[in-house]
Every structure is written in structure tokens, then in C-alpha cells.
N, CA, C and O atoms as a GROMACS GRO file, in nm:
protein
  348
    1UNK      N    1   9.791  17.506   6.409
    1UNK     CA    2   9.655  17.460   6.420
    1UNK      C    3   9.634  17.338   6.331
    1UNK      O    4   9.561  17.245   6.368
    2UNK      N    5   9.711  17.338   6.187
    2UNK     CA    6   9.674  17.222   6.145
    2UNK      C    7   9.728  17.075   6.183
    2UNK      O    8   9.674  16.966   6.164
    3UNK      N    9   9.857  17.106   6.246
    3UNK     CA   10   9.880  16.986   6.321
    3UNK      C   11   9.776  16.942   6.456
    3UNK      O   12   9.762  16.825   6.493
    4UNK      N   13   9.721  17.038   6.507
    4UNK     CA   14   9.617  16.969   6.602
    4UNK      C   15   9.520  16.934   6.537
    4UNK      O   16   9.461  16.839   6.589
    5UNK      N   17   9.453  16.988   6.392
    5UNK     CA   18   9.355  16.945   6.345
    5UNK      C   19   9.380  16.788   6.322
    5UNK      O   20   9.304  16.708   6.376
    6UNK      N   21   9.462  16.754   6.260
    6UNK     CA   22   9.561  16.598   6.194
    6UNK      C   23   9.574  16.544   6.297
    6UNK      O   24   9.597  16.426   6.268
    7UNK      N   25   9.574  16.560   6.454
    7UNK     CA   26   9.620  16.502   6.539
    7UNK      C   27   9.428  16.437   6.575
    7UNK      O   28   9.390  16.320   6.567
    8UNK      N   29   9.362  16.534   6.605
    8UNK     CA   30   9.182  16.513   6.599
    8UNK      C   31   9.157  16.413   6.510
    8UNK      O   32   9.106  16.319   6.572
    9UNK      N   33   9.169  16.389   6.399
    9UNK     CA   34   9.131  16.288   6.302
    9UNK      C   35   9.228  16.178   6.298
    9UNK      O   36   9.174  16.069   6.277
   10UNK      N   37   9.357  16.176   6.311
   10UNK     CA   38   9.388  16.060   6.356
   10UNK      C   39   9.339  15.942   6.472
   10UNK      O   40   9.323  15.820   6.483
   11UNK      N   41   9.325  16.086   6.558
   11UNK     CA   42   9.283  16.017   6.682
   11UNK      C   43   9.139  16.000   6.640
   11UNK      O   44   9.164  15.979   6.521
   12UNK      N   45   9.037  15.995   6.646
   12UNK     CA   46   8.939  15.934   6.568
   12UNK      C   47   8.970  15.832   6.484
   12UNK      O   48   8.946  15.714   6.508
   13UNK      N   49   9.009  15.862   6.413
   13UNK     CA   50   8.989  15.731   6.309
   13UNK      C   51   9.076  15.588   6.409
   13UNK      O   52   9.011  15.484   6.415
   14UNK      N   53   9.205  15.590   6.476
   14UNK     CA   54   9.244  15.548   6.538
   14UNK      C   55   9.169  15.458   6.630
   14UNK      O   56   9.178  15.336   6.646
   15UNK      N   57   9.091  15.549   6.688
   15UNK     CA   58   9.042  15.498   6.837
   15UNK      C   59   8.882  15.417   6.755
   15UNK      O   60   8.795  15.351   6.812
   16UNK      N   61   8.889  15.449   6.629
   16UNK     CA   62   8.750  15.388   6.555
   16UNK      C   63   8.824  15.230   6.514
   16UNK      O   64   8.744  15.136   6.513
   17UNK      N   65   8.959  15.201   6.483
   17UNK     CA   66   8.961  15.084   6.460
   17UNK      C   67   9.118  14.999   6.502
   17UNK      O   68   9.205  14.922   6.463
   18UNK      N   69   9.054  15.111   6.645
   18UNK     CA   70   9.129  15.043   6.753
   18UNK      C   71   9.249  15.026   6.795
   18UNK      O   72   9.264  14.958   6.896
   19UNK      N   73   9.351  15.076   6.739
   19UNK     CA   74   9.486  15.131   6.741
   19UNK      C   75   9.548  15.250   6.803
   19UNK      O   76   9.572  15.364   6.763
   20UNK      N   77   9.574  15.162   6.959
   20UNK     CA   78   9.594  15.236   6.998
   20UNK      C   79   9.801  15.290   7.018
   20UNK      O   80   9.863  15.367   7.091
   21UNK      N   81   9.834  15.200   6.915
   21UNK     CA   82   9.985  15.220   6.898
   21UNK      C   83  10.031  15.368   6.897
   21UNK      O   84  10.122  15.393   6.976
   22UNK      N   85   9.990  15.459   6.830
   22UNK     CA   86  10.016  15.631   6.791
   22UNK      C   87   9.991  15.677   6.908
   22UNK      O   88  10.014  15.797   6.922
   23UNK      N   89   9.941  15.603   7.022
   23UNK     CA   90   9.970  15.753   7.113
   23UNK      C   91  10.059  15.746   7.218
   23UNK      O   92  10.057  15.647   7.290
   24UNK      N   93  10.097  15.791   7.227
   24UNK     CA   94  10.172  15.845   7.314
   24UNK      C   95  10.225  15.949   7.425
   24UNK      O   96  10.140  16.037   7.431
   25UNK      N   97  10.329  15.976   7.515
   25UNK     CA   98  10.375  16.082   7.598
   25UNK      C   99  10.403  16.231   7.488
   25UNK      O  100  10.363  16.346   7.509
   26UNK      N  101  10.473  16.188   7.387
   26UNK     CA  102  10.529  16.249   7.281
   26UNK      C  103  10.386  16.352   7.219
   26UNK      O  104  10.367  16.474   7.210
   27UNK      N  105  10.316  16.249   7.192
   27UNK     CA  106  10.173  16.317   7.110
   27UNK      C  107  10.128  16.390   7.189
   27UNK      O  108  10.121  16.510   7.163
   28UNK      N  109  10.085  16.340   7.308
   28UNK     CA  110  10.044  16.428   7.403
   28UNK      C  111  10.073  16.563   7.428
   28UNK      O  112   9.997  16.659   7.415
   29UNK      N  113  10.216  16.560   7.477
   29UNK     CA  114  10.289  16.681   7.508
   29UNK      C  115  10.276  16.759   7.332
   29UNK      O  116  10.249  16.879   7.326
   30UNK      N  117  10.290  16.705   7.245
   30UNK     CA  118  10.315  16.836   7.106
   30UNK      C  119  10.143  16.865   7.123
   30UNK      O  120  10.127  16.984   7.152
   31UNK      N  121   9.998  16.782   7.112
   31UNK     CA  122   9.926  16.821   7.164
   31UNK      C  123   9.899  16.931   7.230
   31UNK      O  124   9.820  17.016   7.187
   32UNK      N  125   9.982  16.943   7.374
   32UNK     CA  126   9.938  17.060   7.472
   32UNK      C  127  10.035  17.184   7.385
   32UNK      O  128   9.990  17.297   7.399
   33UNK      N  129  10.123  17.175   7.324
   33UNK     CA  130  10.226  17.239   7.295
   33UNK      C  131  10.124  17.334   7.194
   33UNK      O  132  10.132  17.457   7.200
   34UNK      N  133  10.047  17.281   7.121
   34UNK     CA  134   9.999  17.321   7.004
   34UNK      C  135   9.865  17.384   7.016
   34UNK      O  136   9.808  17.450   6.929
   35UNK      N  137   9.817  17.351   7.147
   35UNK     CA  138   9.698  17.426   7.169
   35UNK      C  139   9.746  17.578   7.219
   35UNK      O  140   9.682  17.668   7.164
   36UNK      N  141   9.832  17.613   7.299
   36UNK     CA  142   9.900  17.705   7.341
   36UNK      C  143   9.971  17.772   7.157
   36UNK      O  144   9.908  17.845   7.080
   37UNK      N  145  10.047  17.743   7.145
   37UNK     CA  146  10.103  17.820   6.977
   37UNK      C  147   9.964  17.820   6.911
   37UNK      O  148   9.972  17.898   6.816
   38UNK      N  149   9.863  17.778   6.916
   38UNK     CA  150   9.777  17.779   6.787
   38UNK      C  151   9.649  17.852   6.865
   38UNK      O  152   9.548  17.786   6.885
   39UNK      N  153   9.655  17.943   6.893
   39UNK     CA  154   9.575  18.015   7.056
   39UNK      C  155   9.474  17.939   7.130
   39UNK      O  156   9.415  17.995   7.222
   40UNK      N  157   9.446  17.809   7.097
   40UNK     CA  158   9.366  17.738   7.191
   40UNK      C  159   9.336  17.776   7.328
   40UNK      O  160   9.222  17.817   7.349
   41UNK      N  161   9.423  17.768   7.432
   41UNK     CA  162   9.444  17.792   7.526
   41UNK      C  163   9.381  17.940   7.561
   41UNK      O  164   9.293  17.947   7.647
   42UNK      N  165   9.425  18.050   7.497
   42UNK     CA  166   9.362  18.150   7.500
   42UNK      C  167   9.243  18.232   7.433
   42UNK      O  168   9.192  18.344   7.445
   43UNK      N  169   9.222  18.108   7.350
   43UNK     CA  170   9.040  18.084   7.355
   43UNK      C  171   8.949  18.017   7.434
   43UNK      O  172   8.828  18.004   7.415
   44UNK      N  173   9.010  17.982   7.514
   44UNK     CA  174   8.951  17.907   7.670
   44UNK      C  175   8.932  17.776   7.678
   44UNK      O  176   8.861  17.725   7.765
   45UNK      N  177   9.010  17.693   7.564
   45UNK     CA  178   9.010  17.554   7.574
   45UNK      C  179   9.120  17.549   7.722
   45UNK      O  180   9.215  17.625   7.739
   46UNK      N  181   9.082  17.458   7.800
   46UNK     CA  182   9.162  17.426   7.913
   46UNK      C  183   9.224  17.292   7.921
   46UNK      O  184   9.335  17.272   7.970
   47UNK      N  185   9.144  17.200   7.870
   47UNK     CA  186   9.186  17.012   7.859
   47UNK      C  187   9.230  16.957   7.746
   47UNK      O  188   9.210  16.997   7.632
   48UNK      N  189   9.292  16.864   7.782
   48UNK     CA  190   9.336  16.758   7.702
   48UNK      C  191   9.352  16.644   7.804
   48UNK      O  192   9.430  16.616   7.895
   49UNK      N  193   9.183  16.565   7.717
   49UNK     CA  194   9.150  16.399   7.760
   49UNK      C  195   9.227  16.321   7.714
   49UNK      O  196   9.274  16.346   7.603
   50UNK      N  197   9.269  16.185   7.795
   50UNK     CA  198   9.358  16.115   7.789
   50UNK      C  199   9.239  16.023   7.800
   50UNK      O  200   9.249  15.963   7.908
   51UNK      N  201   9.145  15.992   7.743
   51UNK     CA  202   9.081  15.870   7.773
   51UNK      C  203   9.088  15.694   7.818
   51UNK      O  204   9.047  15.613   7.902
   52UNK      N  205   9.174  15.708   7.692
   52UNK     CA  206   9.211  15.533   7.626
   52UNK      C  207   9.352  15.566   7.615
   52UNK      O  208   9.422  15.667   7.628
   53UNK      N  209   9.371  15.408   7.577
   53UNK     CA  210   9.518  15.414   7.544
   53UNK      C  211   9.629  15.419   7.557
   53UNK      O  212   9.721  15.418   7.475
   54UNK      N  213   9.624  15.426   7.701
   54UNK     CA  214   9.775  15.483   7.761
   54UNK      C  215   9.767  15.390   7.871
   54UNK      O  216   9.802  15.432   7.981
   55UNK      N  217   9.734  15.288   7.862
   55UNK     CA  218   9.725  15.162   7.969
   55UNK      C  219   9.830  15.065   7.952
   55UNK      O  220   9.828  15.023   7.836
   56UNK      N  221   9.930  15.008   8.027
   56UNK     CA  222   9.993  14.865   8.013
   56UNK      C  223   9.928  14.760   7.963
   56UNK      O  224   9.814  14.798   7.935
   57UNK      N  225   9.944  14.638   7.935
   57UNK     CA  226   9.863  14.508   7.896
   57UNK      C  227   9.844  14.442   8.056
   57UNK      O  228   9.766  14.349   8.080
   58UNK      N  229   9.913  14.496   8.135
   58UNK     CA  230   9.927  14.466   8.284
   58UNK      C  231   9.894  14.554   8.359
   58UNK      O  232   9.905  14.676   8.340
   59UNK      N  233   9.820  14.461   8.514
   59UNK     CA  234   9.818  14.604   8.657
   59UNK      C  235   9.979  14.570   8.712
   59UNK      O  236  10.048  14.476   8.672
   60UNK      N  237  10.018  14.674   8.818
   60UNK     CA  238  10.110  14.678   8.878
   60UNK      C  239  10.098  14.550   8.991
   60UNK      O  240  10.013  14.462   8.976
   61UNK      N  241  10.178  14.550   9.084
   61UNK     CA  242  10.198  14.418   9.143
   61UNK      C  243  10.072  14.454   9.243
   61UNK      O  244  10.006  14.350   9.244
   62UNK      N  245  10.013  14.542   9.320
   62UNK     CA  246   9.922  14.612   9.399
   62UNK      C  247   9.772  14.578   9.275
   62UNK      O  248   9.682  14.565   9.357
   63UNK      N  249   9.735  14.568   9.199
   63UNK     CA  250   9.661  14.542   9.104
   63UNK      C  251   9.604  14.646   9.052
   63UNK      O  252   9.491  14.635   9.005
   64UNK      N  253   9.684  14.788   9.049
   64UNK     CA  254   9.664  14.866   8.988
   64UNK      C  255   9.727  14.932   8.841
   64UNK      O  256   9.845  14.928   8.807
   65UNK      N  257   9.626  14.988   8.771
   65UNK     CA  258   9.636  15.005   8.617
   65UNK      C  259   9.755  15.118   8.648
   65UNK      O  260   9.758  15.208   8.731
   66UNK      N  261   9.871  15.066   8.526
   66UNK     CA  262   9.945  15.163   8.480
   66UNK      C  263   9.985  15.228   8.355
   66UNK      O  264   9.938  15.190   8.248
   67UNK      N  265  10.055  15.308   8.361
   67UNK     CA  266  10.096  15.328   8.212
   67UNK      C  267  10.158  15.230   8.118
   67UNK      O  268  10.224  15.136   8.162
   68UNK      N  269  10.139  15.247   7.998
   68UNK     CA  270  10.233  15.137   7.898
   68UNK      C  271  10.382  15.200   7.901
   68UNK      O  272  10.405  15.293   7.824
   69UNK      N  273  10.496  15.149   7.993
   69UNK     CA  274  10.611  15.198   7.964
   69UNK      C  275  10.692  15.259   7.856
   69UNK      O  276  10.762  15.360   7.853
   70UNK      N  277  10.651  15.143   7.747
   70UNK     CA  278  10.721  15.191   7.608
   70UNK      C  279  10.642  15.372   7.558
   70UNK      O  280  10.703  15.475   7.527
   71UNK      N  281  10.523  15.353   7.566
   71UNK     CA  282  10.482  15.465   7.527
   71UNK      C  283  10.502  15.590   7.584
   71UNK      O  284  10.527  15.693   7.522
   72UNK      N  285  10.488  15.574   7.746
   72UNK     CA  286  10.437  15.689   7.868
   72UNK      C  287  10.530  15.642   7.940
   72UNK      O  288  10.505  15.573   8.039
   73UNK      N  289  10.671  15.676   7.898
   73UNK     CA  290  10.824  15.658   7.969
   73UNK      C  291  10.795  15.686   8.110
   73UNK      O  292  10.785  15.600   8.197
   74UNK      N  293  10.778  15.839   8.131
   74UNK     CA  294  10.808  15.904   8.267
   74UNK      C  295  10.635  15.923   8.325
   74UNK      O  296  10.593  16.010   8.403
   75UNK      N  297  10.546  15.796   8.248
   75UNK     CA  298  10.429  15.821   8.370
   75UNK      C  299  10.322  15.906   8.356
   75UNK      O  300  10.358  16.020   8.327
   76UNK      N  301  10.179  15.890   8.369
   76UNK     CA  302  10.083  15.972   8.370
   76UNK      C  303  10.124  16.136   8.454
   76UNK      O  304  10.120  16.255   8.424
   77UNK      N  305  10.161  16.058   8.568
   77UNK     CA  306  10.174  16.223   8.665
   77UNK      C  307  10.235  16.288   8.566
   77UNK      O  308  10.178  16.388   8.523
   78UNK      N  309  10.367  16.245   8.506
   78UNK     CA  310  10.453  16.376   8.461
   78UNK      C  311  10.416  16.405   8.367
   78UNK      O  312  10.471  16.510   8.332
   79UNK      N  313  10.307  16.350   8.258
   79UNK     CA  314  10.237  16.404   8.173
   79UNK      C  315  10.147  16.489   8.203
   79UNK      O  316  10.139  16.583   8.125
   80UNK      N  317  10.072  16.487   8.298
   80UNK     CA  318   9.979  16.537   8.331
   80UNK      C  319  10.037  16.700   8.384
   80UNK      O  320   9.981  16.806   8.356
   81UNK      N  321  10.147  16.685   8.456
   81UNK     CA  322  10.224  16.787   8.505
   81UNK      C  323  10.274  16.897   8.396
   81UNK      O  324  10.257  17.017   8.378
   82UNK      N  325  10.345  16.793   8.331
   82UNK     CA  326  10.331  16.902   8.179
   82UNK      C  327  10.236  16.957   8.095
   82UNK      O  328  10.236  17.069   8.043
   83UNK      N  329  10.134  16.844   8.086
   83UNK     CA  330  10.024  16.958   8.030
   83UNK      C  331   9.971  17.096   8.113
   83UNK      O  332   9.951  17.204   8.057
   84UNK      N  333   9.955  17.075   8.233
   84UNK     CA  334   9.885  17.132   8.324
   84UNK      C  335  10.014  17.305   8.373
   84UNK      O  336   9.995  17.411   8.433
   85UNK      N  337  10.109  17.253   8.318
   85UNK     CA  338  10.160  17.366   8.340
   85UNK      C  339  10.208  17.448   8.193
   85UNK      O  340  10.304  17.523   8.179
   86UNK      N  341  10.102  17.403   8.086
   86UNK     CA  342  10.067  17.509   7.993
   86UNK      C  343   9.943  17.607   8.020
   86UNK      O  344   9.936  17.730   8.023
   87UNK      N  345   9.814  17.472   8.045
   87UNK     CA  346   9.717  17.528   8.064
   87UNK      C  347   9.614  17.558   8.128
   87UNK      O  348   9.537  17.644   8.085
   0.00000   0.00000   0.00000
């Protein structure tokens, strides 16, 4: 639990001065990982928002928004896939 707490206030303070370098596929996934070990999940939290942050500096050639490669290797879907098959 206290790593999700540290993960909450980073991300705040972060997204307060705009840095969005720390997040990542990685964060994400220990994120979902940690709501599940820390009983989140079975206190009826169900989500984890991806708001910001996880955008390229570029759209795709179609002019649509993608992930930032370096950060979100294998892609929103497969993030999303992994969270979603914790909770």
C-alpha cells in the first residue's frame, strides 16, 4: 500500500509541474499490481486512469495520437489488457 500511496503523490506533484517523464508501461502495470496485493481491488476500487502522459510528441501517419514508444513499448491496448485482467 505504501508504494501506491508514493506512486499518488508523485503523480501529483508530477503532473503539477509537468513532468511527464516517470510514467510509464512499467508504473502502470506495478500500479495495477499493487492495488490487487494491497486489497484495493477487493475493496471495490476497479480503475486505473491513464489520463496524461502517455502520448508521443507525434500522431501516427493516419493523424492519430499514439503512445510514446520509449515509455509504452508494447502500446496502450496491451496495457490496458493487463490491467484489466487484474481488475
Amino acid at each position: 500500500m505504501a508504494q501506491l500511496i508514493r506512486f499518488i503523490l508523485i503523480a501529483a506533484v508530477s503532473n503539477l509541474l509537468c513532468d511527464c517523464n516517470i510514467f510509464s508501461e512499467k508504473l502502470f502495470k506495478d500500479m495495477a499490481d499493487e492495488m490487487v496485493r494491497g486489497g484495493f481491488r477487493d475493496a471495490g476500487y476497479e480503475y486505473v486512469i491513464i489520463d496524461d502522459c502517455w502520448l508521443a510528441k507525434q500522431r501516427d501517419a493516419d493523424g492519430r495520437l499514439q503512445p510514446d514508444p520509449k515509455r509504452f513499448p508494447s502500446g496502450m491496448r496491451a496495457l490496458a489488457d493487463y490491467v484489466c485482467s487484474f481488475l
